[in-house]
C-alpha positions in Angstrom: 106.0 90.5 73.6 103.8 91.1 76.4 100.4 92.5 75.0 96.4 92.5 75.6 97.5 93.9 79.1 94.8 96.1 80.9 95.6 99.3 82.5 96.3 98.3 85.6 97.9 94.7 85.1 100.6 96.9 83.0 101.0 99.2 85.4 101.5 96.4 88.0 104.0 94.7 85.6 105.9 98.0 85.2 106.1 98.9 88.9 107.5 95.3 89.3 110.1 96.0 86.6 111.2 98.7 88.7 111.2 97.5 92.0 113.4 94.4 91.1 115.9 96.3 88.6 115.8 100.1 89.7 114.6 101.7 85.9 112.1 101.0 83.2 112.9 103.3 79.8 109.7 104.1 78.4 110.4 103.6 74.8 111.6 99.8 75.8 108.6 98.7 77.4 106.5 100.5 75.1 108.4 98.0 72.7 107.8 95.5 74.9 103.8 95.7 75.6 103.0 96.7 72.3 101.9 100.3 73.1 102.5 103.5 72.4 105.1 105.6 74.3 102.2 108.3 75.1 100.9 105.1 77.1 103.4 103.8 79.1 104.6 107.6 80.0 100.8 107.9 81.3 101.6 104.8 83.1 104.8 106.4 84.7 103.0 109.9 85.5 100.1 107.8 87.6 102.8 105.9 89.2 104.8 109.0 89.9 101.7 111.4 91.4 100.9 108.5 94.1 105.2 108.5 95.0 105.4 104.8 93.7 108.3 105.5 91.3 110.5 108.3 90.6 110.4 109.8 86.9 113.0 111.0 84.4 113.5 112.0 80.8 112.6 108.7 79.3 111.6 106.7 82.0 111.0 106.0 85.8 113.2 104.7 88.9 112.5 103.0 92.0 111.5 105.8 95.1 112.7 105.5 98.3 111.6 104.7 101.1 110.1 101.8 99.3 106.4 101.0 100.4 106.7 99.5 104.1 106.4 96.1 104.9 103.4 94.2 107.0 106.0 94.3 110.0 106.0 97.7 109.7 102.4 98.9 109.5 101.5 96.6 112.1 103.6 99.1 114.7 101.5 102.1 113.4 98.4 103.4 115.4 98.0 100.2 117.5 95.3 101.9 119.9 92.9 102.4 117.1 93.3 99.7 115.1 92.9 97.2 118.4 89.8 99.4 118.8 88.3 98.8 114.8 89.6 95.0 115.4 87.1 94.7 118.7 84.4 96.7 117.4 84.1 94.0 113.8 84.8 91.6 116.4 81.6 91.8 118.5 79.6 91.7 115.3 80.6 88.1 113.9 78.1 85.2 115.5 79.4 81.6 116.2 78.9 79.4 113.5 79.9 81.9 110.4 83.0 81.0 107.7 84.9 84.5 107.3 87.8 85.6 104.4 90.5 87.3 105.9 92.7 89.2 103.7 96.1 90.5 104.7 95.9 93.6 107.0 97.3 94.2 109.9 94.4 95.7 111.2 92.3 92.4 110.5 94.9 90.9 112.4 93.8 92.6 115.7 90.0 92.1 114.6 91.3 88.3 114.6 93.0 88.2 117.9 90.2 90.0 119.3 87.7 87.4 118.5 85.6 85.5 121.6 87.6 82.0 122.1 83.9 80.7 122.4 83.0 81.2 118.8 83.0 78.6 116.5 84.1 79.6 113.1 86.2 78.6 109.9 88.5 81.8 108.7 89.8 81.4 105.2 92.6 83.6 105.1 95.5 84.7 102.3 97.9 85.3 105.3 99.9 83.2 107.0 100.0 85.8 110.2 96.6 86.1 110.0 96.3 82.2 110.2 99.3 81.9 112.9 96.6 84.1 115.1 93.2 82.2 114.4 94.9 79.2 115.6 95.1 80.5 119.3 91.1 80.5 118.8 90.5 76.5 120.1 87.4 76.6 118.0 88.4 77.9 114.7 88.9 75.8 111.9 92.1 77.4 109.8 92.2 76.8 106.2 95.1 79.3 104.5 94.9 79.9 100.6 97.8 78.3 98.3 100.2 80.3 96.5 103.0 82.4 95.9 104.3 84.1 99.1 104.4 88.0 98.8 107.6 89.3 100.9 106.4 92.8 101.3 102.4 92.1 102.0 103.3 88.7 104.0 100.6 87.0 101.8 99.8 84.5 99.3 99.1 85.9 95.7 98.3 84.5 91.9 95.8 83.1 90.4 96.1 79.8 92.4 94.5 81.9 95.5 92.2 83.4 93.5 90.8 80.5 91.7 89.8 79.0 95.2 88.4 81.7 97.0 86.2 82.5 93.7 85.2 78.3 94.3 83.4 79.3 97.5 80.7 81.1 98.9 81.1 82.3 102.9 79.5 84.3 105.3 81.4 87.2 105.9 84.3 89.1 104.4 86.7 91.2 106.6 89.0 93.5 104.7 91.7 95.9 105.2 91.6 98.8 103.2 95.2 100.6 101.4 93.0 103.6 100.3 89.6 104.9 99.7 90.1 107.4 97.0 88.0 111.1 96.8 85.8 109.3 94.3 85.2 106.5 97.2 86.9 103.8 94.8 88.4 101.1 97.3 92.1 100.9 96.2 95.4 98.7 96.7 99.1 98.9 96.6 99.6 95.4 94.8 97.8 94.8 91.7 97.2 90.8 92.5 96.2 91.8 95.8 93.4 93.9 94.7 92.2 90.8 92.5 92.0 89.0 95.3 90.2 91.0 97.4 87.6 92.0 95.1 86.7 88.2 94.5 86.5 87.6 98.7 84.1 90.4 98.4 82.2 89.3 95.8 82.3 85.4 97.4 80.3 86.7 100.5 76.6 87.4 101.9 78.4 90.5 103.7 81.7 92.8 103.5 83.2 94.5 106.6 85.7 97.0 105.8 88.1 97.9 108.2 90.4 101.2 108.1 91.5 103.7 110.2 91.0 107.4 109.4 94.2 108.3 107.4 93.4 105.5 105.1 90.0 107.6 104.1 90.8 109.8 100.9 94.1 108.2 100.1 95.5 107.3 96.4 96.1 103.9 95.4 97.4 102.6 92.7 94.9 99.2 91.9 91.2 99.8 92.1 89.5 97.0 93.9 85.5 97.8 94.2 83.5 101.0 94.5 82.4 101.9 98.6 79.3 100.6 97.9 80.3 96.8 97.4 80.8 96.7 101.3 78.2 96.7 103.9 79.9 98.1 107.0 83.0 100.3 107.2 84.3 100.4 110.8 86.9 103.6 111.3 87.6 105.3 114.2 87.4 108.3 116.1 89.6 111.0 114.2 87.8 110.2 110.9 85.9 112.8 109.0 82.6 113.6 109.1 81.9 114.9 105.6 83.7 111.9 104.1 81.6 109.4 106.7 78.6 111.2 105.6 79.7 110.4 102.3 79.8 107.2 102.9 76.8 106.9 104.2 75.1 107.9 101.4 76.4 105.5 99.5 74.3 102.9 101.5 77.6 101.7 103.8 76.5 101.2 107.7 79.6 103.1 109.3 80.8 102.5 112.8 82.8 104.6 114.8 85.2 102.3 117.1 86.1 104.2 120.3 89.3 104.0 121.6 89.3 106.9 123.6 89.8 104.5 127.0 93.7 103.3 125.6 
């Protein structure tokens, strides 16, 4: 049996299930994790309300579309995200060692970085990594592990166990969701592991998101707002939730893309 599971690692375990077999009965897996059906149909109902599976009488299914790939994302709202990249860009001195988790919008902050800095960029994606190295003075150093197909990163605890071995400068993260209760959240359970030990391996956190991301759902909690220092968004973001924000300590920083 598969017990002692928290919340969230069964939850992760059950929306695998059902991406890679199409179903999950709730009675079976309640078998299975050595919980109670009232559980795992709370499980299923959380799942369902953020459109990650599909319930029915005694279970869940896989939804479709299915959640979209890095390819995929990295098409959407170029302008702005090119914009957020440049802005976190101009605020990283020569000399620093930077995480990098996988976002497509970190990717642009990567490819808009000076090719006269000086830097090491720890990063858990190999497209991430693939960019740094058309920076001649960045040293490249890209985590071990299992190879996610839909995030295009590494995952497991082999990644995690190295990045919580280090201590950097900087931490540049993409965000899945900030929630109404300004909980930063993730689509991918290990994923949010990972990014709250980058955060938590770092003198300073830059958050990176463009405005649609701001009072999303997610299913993974990674780390309240105030864990980051700076949250760069960009123009079409709302002011209440900034202000928000704000209060919560977080330097915020509009990028302006308004020239594109």
């Amino acid at each position: 049996m598969t017990k002692d599971l928290s919340p969230d690692e069964r939850k992760s375990m059950i929306l695998k299930r059902i991406n890679e077999s199409g179903r999950v009965l709730a009675n079976a897996v309640a078998v299975e994790f050595g919980v109670s059906e009232d559980s795992i149909r709370r499980d299923l109902k959380e799942l369902s309300e953020l459109g990650l599976v599909q319930r029915f009488h005694g279970g869940a299914s896989r939804t479709k579309p299915s959640l979209r790939s890095f390819s995929q994302r990295a098409s959407d709202q170029t302008a702005g995200k090119r914009a957020i990249g440049l802005a976190a860009a101009q605020r990283i001195p020569t000399n620093a060692t930077l995480f990098l988790d996988s976002s497509t919008t970190v990717l642009e902050f990567v490819r808009a970085l000076s090719d006269d800095l000086q830097l090491c960029i720890i990063t858990s994606s190999p497209d991430i990594a693939s960019a740094a190295l058309d920076h001649p003075l960045c040293e490249v150093i890209l985590l071990g592990g299992t190879l996610n197909r839909l995030t295009r990163s590494v995952i497991g605890q082999s990644p995690l166990a190295e990045v919580q071995s280090m201590h950097v400068d900087y931490c540049i993260l993409g965000a899945c969701a900030v929630d109404e209760s300004l909980m930063l959240r993730a689509q991918n359970y290990e994923d949010a592991r990972l990014k709250l030990a980058m955060s938590q391996a770092c003198n300073e956190v830059i958050l990176l998101t463009t405005a649609e991301k701001l009072l999303k759902q997610g299913p993974f909690a990674i780390a309240p707002i105030s864990t980051i220092s700076t949250l760069i968004t960009d123009q079409t973001a709302d002011q209440a939730i900034l202000n928000r924000i704000r209060a919560a300590g977080v330097d915020v920083v509009i990028a302006d893309h308004s020239g594109e």
